[in-house]
C-alpha positions as CSV (number, residue, x, y, z in Angstrom):
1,X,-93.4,-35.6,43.7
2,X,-92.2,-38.2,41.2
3,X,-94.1,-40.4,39.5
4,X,-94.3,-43.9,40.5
5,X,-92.6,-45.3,37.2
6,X,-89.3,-43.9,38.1
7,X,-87.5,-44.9,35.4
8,X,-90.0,-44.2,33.0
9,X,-90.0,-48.3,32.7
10,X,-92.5,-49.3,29.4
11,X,-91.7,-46.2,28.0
12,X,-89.7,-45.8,24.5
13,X,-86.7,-43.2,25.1
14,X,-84.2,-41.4,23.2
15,X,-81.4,-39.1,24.1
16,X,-80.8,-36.2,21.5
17,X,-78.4,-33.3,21.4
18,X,-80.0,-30.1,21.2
19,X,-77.9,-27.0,20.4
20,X,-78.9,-23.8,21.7
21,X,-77.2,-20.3,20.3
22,X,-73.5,-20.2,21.1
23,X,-72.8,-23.0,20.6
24,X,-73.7,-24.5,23.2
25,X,-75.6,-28.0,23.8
26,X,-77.5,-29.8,26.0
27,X,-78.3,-33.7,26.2
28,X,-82.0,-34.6,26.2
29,X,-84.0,-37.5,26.6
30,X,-87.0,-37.9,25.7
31,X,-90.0,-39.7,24.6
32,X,-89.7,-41.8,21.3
33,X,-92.8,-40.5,19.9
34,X,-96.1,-39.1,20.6
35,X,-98.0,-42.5,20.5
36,X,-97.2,-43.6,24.4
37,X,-99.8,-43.4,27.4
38,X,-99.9,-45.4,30.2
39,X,-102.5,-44.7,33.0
40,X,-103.2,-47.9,35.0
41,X,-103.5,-46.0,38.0
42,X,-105.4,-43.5,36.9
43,X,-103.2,-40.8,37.6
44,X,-103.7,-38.8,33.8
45,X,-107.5,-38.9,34.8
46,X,-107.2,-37.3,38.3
47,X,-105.1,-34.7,36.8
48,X,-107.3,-34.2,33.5
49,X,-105.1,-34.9,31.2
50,X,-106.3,-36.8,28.3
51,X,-104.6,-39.6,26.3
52,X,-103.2,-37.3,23.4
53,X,-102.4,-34.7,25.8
54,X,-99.9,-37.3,27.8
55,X,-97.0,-37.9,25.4
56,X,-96.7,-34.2,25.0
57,X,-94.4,-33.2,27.7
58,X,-91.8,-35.8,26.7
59,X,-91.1,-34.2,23.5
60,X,-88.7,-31.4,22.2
61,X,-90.9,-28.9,20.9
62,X,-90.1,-26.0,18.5
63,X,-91.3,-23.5,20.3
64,X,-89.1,-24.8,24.0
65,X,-86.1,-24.6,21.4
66,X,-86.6,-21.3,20.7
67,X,-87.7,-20.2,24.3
68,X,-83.8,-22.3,25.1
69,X,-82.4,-19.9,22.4
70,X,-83.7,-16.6,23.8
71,X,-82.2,-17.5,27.5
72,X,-78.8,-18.5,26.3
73,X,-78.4,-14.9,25.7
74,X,-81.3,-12.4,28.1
75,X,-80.0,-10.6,30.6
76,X,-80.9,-12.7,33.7
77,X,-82.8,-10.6,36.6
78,X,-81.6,-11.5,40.2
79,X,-85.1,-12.3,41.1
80,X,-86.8,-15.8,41.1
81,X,-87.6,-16.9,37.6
82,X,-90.6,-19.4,36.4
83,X,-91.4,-21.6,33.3
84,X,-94.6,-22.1,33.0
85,X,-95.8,-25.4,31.6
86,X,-91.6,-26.5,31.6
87,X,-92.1,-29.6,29.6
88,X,-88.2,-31.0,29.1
89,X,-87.5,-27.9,30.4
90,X,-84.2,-27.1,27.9
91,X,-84.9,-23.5,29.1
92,X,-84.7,-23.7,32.2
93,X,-81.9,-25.8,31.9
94,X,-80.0,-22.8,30.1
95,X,-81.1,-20.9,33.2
96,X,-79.7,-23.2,35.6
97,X,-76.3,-23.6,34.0
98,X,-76.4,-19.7,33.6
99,X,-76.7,-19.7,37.6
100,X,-80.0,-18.1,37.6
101,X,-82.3,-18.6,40.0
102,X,-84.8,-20.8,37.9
103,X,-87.6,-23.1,39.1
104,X,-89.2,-25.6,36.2
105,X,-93.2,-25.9,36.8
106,X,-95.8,-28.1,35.2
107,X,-98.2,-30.3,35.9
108,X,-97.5,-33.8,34.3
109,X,-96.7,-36.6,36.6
110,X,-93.3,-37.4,34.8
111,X,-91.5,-33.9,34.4
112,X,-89.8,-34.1,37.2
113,X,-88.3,-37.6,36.6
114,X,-87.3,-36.8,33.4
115,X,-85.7,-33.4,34.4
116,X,-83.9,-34.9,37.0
117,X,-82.3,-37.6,34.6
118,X,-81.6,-34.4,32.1
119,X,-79.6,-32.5,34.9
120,X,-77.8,-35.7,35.4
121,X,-76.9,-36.1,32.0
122,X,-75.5,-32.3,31.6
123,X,-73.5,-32.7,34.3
124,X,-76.0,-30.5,36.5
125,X,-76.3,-29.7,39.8
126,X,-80.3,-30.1,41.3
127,X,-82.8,-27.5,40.3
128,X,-85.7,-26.2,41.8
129,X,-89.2,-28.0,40.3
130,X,-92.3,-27.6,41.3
131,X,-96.2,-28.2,39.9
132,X,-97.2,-25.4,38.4
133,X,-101.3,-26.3,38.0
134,X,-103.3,-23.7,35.8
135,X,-106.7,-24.9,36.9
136,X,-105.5,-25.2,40.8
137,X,-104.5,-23.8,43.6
138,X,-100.6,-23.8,44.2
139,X,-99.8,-22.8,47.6
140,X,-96.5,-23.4,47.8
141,X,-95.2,-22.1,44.2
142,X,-94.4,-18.8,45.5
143,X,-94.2,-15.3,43.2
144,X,-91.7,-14.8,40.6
145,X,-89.9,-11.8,38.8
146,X,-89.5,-13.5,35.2
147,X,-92.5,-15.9,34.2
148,X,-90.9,-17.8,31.0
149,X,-92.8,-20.4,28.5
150,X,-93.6,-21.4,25.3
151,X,-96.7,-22.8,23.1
152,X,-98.7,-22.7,26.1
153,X,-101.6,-21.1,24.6
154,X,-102.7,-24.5,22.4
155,X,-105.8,-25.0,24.2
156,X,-108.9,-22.6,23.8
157,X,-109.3,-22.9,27.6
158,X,-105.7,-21.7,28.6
159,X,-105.8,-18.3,28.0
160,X,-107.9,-17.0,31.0
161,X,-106.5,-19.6,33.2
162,X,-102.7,-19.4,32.6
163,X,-103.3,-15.4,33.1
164,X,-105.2,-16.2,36.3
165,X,-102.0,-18.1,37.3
166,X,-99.5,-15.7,36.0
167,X,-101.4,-13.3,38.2
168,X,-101.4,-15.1,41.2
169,X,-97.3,-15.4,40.9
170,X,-96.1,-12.7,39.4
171,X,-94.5,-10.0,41.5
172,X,-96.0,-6.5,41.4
173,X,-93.0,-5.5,39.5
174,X,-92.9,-8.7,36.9
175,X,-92.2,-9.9,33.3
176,X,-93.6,-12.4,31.4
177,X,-92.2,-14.3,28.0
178,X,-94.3,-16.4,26.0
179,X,-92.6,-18.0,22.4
180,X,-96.1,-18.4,20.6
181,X,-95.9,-20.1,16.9
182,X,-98.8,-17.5,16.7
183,X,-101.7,-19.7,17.9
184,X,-105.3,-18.0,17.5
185,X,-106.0,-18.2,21.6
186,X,-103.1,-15.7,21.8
187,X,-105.3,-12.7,21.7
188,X,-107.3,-13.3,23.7
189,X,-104.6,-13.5,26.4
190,X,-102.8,-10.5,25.2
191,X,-106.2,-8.8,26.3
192,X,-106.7,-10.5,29.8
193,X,-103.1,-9.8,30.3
194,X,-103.3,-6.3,29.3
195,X,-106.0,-6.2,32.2
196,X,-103.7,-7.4,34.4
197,X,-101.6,-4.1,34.0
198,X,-99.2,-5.4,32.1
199,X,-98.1,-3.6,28.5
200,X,-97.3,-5.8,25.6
201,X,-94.0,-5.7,23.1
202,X,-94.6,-8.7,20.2
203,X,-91.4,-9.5,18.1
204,X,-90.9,-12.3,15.0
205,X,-88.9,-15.3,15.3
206,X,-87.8,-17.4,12.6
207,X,-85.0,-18.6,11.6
208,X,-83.6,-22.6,11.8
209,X,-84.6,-25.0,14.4
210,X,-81.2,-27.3,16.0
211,X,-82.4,-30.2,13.0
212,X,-82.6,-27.3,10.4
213,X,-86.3,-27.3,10.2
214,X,-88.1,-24.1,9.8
215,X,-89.7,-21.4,12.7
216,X,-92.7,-19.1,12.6
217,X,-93.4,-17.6,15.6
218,X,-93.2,-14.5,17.9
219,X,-92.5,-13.3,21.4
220,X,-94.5,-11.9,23.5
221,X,-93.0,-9.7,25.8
222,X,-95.6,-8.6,29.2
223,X,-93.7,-6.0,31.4
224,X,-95.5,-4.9,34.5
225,X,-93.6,-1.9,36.1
C-alpha cells in the first residue's frame, strides 16, 4: 500500500547515480538528509517507528551499496528471492534488471513509493514489493529461496526477531545474505540462526564505496541444505 503523500510532497529529494560493479549504474532518489519526519497522521506511531528511525529508509547506505555490488555478480537461483528491510532497494533493483525473480520487503510507509519512482527512473519494468514486518505477522509474504539484506542488525532487539522472520519464510532448502559493517547484535544472530539449522560462512568486505569513501564490513553467508 502506498503512503498517502504520493509524491513524497514536503519532503527534500535528491536523485544520485550510484554505480554498482561492472560498470553499471542506477538512478536513485532519495531523501536530502536524515533530518525529515512527518507523522500528522500518526502512521510512524502505529507502525513503531520512532522519529530518528523515519528518515532512514530514504537514504543510500553503505552497507545497501555493498549488498547492490555482491548481486551485480551472484549466481541468481531460480527460486523466489527476498530483501529484507529493502530500504531504496538498489539490490533488488540489480536483481530485477538481472531478471530474477526478486521481491523488495520492508516495513516503512514510503518504500514503495519511492521504489516505484526508482524503477521509473531506470527504465524498469514493475517489481514485486511487499511489507516485510519483523515484529508481525505477514500472511501473504510467502517463502523464499535467497533471503538478501544489509545492516539490519542495528537494533539490539532485531536479532531474535528478524531470525523468527527469516524462519517463517525461508524454504526448507534456503540461503540467507546479510552485509553487516560488523555490528555487535550480529552474534547473537549468528547463534539463533545457527539454531535454525542453518551453517554459517563469514567473509571481509572492504574496499571503495561509489563516492570513494571507505568499507569495513563482512558477509554473512547462512545456507540451509
Amino acid at each position: 500500500m502506498s503512503h498517502p503523500l504520493g509524491e513524497q510532497t514536503g519532503y527534500k529529494i535528491k536523485v544520485e547515480s550510484i554505480e554498482v560493479d561492472g560498470g553499471k549504474t542506477l538512478e536513485i532518489r532519495s531523501l536530502l538528509d536524515r533530518m525529515q519526519f512527518s507523522d500528522d497522521e500518526g502512521i510512524a506511531e502505529a507502525l513503531g517507528i520512532s522519529s530518528a528511525q523515519w528518515p532512514l529508509f530514504g537514504l543510500v547506505w553503505p552497507s545497501e551499496q555493498k549488498l547492490a555490488n555482491l548481486m551485480q555478480k551472484w549466481i541468481l537461483p531460480i527460486g523466489p528471492i527476498l530483501e529484507i528491510g529493502c530500504g531504496l532497494a538498489l539490490a533488488s533493483l540489480v536483481v530485477h534488471r538481472r531478471l530474477g525473480d526478486i521481491t523488495a520487503s520492508d516495513c516503512h510507509p514510503l518504500t514503495e513509493s519511492f521504489l516505484k519512482h526508482n524503477l521509473t527512473l531506470n527504465h524498469l519494468p514493475s517489481m514485486k514489493y511487499s511489507v516485510g514486518h519483523w515484529f508481525r505477522e505477514n500472511p501473504n509474504l510467502g517463502k523464499f529461496s535467497l533471503i538478501i539484506g544489509s545492516d539490519v542488525l542495528y537494533d539490539r532487539m532485531y536479532p531474535s526477531n528478524l531470525a523468527k522472520f527469516i524462519q517463517l519464510h525461508a524454504l526448507p532448502s534456503a540461503q540467507v545474505l546479510i552485509v553487516d559493517p560488523n555490528r555487535g547484535n550480529s552474534a547473537e544472530f549468528c547463534k539463533i540462526m545457527k539454531n535454525n539449522g542453518f551453517t554459517l560462512s563469514q567473509s571481509m568486505l572492504k574496499g571503495p564505496l561509489y563516492d570513494y569513501s571507505p568499507y569495513r564490513g563482512r558477509l554473512l553467508n547462512f545456507l540451509r541444505e
